[in-house]
PyMOL Python script that loads the backbone (N, CA, C, O; Angstrom):
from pymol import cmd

cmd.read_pdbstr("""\
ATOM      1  N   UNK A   1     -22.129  14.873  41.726  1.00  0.00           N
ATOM      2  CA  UNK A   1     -21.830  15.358  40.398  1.00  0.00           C
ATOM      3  C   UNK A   1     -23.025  16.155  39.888  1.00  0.00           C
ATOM      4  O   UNK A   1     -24.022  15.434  39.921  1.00  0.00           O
ATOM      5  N   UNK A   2     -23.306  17.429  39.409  1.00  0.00           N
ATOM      6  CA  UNK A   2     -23.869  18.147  38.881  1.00  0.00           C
ATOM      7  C   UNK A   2     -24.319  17.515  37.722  1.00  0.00           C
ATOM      8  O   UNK A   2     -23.510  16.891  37.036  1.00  0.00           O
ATOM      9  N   UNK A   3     -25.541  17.590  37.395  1.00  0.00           N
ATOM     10  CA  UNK A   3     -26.249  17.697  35.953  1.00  0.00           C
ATOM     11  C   UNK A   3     -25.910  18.204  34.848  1.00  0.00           C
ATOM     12  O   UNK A   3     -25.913  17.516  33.828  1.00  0.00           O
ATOM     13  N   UNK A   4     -25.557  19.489  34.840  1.00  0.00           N
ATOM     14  CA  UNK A   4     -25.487  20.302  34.079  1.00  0.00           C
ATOM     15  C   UNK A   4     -24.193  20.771  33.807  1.00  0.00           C
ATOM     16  O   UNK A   4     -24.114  21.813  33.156  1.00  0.00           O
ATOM     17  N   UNK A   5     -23.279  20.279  34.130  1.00  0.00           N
ATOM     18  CA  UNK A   5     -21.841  20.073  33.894  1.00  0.00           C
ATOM     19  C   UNK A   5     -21.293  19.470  32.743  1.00  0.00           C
ATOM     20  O   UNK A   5     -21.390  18.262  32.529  1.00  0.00           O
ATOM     21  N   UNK A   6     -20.754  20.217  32.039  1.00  0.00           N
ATOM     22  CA  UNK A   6     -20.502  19.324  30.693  1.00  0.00           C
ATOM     23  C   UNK A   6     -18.655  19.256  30.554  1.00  0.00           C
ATOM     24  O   UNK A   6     -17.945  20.262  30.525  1.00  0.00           O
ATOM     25  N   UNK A   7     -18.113  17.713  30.479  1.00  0.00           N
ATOM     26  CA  UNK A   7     -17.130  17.361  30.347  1.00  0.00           C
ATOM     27  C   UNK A   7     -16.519  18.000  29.577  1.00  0.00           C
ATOM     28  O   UNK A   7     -16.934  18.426  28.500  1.00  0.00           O
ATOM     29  N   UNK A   8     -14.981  18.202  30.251  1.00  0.00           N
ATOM     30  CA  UNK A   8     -14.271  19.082  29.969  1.00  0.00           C
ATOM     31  C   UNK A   8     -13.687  18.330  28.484  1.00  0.00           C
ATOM     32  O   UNK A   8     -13.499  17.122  28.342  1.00  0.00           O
ATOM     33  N   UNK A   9     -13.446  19.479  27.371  1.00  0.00           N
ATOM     34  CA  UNK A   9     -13.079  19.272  25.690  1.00  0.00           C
ATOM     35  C   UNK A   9     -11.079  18.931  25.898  1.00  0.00           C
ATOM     36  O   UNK A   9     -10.224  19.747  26.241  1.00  0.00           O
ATOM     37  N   UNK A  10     -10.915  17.559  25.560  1.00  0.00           N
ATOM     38  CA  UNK A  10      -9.729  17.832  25.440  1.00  0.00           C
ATOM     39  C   UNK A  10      -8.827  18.425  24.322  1.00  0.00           C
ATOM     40  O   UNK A  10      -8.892  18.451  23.093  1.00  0.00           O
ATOM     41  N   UNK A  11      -7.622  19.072  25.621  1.00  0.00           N
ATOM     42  CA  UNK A  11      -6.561  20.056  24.438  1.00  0.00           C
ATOM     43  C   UNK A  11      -6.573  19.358  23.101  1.00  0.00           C
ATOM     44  O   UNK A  11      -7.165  18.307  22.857  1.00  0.00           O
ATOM     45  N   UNK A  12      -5.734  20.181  22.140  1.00  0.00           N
ATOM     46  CA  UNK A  12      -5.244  19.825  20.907  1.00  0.00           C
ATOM     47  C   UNK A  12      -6.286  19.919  19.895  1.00  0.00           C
ATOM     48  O   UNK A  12      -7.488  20.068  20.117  1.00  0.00           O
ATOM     49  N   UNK A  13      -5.627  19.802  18.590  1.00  0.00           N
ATOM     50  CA  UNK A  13      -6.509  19.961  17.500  1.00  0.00           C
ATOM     51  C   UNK A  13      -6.731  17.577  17.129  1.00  0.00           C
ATOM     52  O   UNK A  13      -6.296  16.630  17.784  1.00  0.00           O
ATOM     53  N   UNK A  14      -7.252  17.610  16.330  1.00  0.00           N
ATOM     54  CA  UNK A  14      -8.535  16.050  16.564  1.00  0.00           C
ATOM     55  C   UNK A  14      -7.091  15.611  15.526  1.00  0.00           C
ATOM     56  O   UNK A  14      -6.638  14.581  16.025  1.00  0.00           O
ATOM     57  N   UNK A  15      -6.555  15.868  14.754  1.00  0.00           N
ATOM     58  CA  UNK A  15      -5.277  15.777  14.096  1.00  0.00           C
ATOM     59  C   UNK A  15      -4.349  14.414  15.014  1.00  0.00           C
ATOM     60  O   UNK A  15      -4.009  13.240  14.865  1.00  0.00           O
ATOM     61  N   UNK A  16      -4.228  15.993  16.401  1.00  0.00           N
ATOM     62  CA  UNK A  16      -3.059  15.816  16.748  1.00  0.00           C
ATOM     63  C   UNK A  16      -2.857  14.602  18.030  1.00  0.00           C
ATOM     64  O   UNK A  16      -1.847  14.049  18.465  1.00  0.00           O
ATOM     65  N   UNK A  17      -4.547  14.469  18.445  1.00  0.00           N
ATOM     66  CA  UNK A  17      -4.767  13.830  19.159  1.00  0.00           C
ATOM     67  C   UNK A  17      -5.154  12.162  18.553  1.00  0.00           C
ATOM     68  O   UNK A  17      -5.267  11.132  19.218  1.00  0.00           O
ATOM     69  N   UNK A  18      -5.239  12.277  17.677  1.00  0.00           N
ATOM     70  CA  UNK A  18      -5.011  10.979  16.443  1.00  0.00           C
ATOM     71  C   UNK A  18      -3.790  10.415  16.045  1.00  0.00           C
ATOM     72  O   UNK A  18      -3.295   9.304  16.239  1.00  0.00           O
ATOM     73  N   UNK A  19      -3.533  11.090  15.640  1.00  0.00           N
ATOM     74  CA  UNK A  19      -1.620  10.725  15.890  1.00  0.00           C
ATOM     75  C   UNK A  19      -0.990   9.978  16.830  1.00  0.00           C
ATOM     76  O   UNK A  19      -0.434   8.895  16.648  1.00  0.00           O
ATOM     77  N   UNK A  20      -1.152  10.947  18.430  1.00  0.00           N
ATOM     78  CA  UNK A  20      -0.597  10.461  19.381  1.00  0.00           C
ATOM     79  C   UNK A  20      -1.522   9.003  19.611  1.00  0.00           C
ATOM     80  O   UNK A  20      -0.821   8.077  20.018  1.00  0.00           O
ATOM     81  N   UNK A  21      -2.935   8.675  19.420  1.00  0.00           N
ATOM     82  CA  UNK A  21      -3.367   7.560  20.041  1.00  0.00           C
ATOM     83  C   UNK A  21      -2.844   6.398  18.824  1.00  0.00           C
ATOM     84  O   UNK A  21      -2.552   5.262  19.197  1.00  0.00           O
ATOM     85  N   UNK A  22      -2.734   6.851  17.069  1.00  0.00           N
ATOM     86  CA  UNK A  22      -1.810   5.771  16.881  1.00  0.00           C
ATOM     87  C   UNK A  22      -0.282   5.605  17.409  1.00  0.00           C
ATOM     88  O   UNK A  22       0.130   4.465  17.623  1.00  0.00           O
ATOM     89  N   UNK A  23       0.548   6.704  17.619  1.00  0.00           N
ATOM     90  CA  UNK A  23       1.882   6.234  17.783  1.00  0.00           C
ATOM     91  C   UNK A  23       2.138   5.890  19.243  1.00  0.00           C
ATOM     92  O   UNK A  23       3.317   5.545  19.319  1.00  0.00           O
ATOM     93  N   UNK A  24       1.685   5.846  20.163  1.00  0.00           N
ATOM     94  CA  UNK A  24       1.360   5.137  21.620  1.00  0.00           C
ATOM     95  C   UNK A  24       0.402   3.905  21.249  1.00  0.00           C
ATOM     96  O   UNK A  24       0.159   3.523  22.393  1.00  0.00           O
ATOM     97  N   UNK A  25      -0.186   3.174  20.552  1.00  0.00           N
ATOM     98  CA  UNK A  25      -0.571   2.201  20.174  1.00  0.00           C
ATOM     99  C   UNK A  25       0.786   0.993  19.686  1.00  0.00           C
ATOM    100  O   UNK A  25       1.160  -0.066  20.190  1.00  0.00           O
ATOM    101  N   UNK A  26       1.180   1.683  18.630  1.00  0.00           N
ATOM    102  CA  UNK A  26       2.223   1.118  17.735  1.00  0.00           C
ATOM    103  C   UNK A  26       3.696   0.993  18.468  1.00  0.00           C
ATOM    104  O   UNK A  26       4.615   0.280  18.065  1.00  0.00           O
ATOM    105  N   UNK A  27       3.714   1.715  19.457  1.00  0.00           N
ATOM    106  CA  UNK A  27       4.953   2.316  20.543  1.00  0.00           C
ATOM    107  C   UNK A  27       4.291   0.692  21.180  1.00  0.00           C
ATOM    108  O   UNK A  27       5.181  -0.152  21.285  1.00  0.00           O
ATOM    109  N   UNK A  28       3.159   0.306  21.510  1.00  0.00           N
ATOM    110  CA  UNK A  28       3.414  -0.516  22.714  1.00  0.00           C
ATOM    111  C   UNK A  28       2.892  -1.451  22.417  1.00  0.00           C
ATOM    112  O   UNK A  28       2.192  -2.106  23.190  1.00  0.00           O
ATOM    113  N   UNK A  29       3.168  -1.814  20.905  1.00  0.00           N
ATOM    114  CA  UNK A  29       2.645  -3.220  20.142  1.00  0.00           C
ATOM    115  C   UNK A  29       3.849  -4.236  20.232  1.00  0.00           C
ATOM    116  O   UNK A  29       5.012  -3.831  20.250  1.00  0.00           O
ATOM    117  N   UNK A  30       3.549  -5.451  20.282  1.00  0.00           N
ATOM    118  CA  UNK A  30       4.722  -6.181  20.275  1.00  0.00           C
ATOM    119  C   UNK A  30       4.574  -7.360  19.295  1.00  0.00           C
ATOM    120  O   UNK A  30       5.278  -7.454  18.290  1.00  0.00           O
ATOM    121  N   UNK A  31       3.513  -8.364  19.672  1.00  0.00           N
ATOM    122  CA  UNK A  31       3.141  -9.012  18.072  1.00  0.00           C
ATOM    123  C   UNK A  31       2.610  -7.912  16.353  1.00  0.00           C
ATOM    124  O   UNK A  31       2.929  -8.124  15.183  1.00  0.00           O
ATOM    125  N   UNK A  32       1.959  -7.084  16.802  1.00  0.00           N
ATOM    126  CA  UNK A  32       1.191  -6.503  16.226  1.00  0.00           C
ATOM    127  C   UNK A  32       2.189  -5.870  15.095  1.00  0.00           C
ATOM    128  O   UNK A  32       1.845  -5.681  13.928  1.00  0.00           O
ATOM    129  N   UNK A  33       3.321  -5.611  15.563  1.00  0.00           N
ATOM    130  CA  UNK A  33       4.510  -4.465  15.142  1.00  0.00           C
ATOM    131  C   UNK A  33       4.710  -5.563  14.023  1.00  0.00           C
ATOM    132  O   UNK A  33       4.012  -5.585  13.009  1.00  0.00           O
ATOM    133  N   UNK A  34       5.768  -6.517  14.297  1.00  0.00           N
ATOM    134  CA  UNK A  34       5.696  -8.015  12.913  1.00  0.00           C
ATOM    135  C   UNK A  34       4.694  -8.256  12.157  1.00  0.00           C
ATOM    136  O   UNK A  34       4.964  -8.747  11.061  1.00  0.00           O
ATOM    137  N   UNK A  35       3.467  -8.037  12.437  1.00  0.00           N
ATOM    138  CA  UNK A  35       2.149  -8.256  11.277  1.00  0.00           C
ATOM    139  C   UNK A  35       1.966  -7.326  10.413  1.00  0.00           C
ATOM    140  O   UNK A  35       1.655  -7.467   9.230  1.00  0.00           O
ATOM    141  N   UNK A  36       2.250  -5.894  11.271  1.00  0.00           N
ATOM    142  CA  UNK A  36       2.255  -4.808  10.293  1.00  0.00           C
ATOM    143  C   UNK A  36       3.326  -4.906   9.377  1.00  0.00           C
ATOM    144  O   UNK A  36       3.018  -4.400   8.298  1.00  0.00           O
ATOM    145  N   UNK A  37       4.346  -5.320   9.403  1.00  0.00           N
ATOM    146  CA  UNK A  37       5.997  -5.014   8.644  1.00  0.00           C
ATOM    147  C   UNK A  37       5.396  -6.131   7.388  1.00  0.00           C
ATOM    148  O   UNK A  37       5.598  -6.054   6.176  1.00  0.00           O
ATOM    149  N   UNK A  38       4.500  -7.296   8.242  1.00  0.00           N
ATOM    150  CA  UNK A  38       5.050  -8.177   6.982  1.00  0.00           C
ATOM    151  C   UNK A  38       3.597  -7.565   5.906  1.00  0.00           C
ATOM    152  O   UNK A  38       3.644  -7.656   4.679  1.00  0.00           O
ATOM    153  N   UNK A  39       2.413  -6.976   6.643  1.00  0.00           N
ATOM    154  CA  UNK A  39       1.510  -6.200   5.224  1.00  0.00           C
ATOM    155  C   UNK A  39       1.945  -5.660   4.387  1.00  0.00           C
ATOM    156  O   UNK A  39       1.792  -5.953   3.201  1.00  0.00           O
ATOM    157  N   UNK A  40       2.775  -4.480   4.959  1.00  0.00           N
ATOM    158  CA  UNK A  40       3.425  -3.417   4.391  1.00  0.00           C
ATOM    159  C   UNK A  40       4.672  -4.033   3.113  1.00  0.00           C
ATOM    160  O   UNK A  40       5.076  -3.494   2.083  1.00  0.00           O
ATOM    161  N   UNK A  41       5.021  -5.419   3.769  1.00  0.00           N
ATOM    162  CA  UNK A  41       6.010  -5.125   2.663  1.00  0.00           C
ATOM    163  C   UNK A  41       5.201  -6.537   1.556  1.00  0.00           C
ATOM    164  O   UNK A  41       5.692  -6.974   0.515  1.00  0.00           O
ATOM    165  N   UNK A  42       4.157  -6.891   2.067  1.00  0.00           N
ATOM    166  CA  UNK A  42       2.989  -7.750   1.057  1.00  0.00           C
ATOM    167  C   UNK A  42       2.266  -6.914   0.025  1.00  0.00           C
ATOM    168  O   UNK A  42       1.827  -7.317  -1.052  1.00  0.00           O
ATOM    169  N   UNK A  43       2.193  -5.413   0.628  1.00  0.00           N
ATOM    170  CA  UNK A  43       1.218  -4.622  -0.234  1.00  0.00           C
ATOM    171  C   UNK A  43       2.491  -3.975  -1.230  1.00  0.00           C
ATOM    172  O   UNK A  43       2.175  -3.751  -2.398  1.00  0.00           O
ATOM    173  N   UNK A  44       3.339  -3.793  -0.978  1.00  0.00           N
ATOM    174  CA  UNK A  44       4.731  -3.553  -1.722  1.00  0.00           C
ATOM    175  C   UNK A  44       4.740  -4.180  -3.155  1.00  0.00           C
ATOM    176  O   UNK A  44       4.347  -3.887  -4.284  1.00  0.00           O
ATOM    177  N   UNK A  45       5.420  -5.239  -2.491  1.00  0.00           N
ATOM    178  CA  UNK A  45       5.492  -6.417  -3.240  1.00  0.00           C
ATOM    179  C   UNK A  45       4.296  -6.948  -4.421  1.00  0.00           C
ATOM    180  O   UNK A  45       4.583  -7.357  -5.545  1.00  0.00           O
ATOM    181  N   UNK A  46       2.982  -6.835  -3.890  1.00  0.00           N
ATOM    182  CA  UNK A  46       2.100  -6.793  -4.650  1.00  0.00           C
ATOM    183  C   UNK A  46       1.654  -6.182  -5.767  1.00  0.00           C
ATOM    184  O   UNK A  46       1.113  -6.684  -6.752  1.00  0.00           O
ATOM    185  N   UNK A  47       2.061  -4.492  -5.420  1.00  0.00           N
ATOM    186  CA  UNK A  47       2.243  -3.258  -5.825  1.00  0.00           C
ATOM    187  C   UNK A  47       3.486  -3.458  -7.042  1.00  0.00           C
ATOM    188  O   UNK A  47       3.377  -3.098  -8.214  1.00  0.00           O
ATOM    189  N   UNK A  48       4.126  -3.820  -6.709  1.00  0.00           N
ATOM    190  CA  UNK A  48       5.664  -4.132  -7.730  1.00  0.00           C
ATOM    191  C   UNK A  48       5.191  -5.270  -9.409  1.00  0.00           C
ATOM    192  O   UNK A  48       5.357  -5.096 -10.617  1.00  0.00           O
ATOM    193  N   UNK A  49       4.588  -6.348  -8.582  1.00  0.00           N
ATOM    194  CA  UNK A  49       4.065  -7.367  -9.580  1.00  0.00           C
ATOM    195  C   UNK A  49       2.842  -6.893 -10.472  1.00  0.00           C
ATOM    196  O   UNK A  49       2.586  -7.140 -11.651  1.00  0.00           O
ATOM    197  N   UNK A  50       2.158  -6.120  -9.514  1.00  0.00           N
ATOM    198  CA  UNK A  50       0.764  -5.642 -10.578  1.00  0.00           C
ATOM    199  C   UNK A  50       1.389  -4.810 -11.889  1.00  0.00           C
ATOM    200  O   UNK A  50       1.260  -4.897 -13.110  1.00  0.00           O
ATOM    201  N   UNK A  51       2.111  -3.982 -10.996  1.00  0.00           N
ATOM    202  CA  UNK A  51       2.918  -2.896 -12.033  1.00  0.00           C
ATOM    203  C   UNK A  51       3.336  -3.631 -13.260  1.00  0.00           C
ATOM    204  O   UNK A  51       2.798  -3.464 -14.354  1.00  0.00           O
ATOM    205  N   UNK A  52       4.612  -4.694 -12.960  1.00  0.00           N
ATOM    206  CA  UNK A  52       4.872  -5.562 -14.106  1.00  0.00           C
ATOM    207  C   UNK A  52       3.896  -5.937 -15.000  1.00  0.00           C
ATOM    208  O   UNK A  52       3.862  -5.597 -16.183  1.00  0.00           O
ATOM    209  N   UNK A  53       3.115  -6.630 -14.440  1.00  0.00           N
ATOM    210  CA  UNK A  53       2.326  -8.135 -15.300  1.00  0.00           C
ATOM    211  C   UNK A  53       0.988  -6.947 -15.744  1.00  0.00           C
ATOM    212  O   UNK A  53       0.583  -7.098 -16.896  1.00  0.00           O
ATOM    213  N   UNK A  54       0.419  -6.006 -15.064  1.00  0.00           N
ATOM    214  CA  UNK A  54      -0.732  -5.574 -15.625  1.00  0.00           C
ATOM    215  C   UNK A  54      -0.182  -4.229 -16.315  1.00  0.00           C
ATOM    216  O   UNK A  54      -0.823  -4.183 -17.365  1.00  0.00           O
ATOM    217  N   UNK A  55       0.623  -3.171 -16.279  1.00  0.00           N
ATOM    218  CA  UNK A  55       0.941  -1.670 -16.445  1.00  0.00           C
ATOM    219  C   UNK A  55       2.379  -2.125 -17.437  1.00  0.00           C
ATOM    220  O   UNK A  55       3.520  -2.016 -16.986  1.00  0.00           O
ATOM    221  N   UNK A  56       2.224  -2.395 -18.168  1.00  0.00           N
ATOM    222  CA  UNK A  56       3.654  -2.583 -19.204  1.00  0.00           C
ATOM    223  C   UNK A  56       3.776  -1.503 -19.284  1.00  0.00           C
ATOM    224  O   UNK A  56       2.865  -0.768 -18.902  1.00  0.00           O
ATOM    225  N   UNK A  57       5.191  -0.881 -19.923  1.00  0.00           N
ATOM    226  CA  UNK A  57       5.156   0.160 -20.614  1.00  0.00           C
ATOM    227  C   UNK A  57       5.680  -0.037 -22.578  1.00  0.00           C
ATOM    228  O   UNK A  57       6.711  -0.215 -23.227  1.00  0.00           O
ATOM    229  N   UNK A  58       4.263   0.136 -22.813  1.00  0.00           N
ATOM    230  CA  UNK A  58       4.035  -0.417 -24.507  1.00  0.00           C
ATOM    231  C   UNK A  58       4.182   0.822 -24.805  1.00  0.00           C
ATOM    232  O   UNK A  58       4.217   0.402 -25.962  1.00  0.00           O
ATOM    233  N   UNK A  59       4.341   2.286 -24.945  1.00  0.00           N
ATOM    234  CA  UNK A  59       4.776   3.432 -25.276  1.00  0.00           C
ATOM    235  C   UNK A  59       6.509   3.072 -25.728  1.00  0.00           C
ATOM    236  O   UNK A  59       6.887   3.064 -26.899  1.00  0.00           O
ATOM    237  N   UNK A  60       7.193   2.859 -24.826  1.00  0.00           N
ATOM    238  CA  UNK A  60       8.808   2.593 -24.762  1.00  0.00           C
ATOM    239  C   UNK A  60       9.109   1.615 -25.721  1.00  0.00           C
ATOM    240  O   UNK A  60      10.069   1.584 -26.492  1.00  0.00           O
ATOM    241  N   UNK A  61       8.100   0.744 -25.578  1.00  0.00           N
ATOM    242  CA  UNK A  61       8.721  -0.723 -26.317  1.00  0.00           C
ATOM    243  C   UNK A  61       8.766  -0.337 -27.560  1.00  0.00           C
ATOM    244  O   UNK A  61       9.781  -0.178 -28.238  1.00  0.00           O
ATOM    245  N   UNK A  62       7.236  -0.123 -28.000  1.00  0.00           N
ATOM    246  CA  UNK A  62       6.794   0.063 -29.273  1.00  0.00           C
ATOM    247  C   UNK A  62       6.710   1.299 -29.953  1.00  0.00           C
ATOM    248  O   UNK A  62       6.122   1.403 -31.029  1.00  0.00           O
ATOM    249  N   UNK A  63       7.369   2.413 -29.278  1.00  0.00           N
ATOM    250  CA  UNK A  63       7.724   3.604 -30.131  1.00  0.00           C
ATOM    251  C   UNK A  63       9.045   4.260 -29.811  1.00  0.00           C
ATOM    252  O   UNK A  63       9.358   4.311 -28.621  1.00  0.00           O
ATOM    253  N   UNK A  64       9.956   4.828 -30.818  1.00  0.00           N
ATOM    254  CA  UNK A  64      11.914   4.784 -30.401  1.00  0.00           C
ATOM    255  C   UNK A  64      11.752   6.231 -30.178  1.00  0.00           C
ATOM    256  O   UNK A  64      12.857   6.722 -29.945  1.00  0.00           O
ATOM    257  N   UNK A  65      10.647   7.255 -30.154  1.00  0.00           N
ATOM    258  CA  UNK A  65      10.841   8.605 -30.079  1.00  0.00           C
ATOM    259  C   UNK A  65       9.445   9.067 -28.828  1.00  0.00           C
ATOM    260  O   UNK A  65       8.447   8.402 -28.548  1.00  0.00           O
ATOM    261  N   UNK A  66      10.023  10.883 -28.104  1.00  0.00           N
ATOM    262  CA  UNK A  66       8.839  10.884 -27.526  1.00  0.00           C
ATOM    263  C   UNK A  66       7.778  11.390 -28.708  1.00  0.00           C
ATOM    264  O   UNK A  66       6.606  11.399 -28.333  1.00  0.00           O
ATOM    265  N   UNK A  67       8.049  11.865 -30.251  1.00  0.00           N
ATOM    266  CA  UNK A  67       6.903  12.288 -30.785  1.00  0.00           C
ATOM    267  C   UNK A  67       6.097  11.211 -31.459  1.00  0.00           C
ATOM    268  O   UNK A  67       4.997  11.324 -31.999  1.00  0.00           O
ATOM    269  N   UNK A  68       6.842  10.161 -31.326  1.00  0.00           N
ATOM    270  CA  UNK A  68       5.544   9.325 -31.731  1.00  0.00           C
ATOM    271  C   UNK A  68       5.074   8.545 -30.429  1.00  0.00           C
ATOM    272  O   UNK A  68       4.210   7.689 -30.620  1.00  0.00           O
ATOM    273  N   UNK A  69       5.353   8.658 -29.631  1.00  0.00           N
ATOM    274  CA  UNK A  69       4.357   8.185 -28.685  1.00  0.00           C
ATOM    275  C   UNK A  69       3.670   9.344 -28.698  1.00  0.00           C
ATOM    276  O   UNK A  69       2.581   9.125 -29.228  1.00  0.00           O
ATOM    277  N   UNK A  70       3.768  10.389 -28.397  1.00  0.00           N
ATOM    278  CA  UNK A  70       2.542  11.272 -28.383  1.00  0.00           C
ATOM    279  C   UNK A  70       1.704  11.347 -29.517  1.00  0.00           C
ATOM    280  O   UNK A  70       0.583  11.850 -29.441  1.00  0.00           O
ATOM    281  N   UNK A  71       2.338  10.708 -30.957  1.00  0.00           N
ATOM    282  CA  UNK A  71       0.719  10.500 -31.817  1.00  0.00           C
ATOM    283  C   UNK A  71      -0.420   9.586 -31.581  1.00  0.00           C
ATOM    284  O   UNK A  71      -1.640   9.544 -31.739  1.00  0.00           O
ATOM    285  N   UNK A  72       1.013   8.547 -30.919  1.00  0.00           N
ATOM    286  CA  UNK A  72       0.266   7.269 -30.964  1.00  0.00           C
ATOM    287  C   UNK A  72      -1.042   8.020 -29.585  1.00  0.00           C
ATOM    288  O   UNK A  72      -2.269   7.918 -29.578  1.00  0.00           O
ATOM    289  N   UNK A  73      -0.229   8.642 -28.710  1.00  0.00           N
ATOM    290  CA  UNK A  73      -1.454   8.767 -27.407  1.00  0.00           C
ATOM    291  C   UNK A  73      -2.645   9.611 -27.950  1.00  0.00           C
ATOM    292  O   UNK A  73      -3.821   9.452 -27.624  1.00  0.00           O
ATOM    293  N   UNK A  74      -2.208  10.448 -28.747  1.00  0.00           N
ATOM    294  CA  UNK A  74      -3.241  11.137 -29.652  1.00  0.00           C
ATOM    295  C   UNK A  74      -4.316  10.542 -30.300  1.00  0.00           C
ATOM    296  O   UNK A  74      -5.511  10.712 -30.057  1.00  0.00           O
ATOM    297  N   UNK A  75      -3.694   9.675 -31.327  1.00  0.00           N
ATOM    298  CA  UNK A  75      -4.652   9.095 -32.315  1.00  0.00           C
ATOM    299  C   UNK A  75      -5.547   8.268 -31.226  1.00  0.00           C
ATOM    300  O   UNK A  75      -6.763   8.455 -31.183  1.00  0.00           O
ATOM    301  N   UNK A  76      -4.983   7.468 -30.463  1.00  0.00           N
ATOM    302  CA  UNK A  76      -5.749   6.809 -29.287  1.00  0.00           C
ATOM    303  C   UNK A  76      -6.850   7.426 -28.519  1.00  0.00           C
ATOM    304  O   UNK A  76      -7.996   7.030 -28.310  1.00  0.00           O
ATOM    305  N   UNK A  77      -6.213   8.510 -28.146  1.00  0.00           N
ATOM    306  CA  UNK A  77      -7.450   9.217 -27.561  1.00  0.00           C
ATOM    307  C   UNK A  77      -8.941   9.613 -28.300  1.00  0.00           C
ATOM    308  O   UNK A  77     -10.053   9.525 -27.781  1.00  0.00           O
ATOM    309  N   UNK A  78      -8.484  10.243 -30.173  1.00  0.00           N
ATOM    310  CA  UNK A  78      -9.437  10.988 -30.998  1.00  0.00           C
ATOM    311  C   UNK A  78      -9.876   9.655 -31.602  1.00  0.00           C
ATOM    312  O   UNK A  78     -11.033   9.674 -32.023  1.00  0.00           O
ATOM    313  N   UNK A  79      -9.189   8.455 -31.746  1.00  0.00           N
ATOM    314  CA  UNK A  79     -10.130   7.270 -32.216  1.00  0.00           C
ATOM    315  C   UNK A  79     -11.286   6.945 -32.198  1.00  0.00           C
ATOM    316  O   UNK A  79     -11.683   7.024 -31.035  1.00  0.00           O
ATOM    317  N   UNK A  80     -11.980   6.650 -32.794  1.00  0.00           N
ATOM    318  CA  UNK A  80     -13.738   6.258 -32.651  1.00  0.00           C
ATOM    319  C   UNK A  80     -13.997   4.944 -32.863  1.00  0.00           C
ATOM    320  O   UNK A  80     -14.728   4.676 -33.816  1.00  0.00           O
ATOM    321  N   UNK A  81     -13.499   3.921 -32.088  1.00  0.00           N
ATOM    322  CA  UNK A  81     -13.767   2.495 -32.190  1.00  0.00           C
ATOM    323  C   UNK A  81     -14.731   1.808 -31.261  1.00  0.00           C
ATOM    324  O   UNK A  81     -14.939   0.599 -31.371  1.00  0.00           O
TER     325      UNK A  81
END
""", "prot")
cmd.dss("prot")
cmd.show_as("cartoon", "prot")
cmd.util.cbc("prot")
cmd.orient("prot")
């Protein structure tokens, strides 16, 4: 083997060659495939409850028009408290 030989650059753009090494990963997972399904639908689910319990929507509740929610978002914003 030569010294000064420098290994050949493989084809494709770094994209595309990322891709294929996850979906030939995931193609030939077999426990792994069930652990992922049940994250995905844990981070979901999680995602759903935060929304509820932390992100109300107090605009809807507490104002019957869109122009007064937009004072209310107004005055909120120019407030100095």
């Amino acid at each position: 083997m030569e010294r000064n030989s420098k290994p050949s650059a493989p084809s494709g753009s770094f994209l595309k060659r990322a891709v294929d090494l996850y979906v030939d990963g995931f193609r030939s997972m077999t426990v792994g495939r069930s652990l992922w399904i049940l994250i995905i639908l844990k981070v979901i689910l999680l995602v759903f409850v935060f929304k509820l319990i932390f992100f109300p929507n107090k605009l809807q509740s507490e104002y019957s028009t869109d122009a007064d929610r937009a004072q209310a978002v107004r005055s909120a914003l120019t407030s100095h408290e």
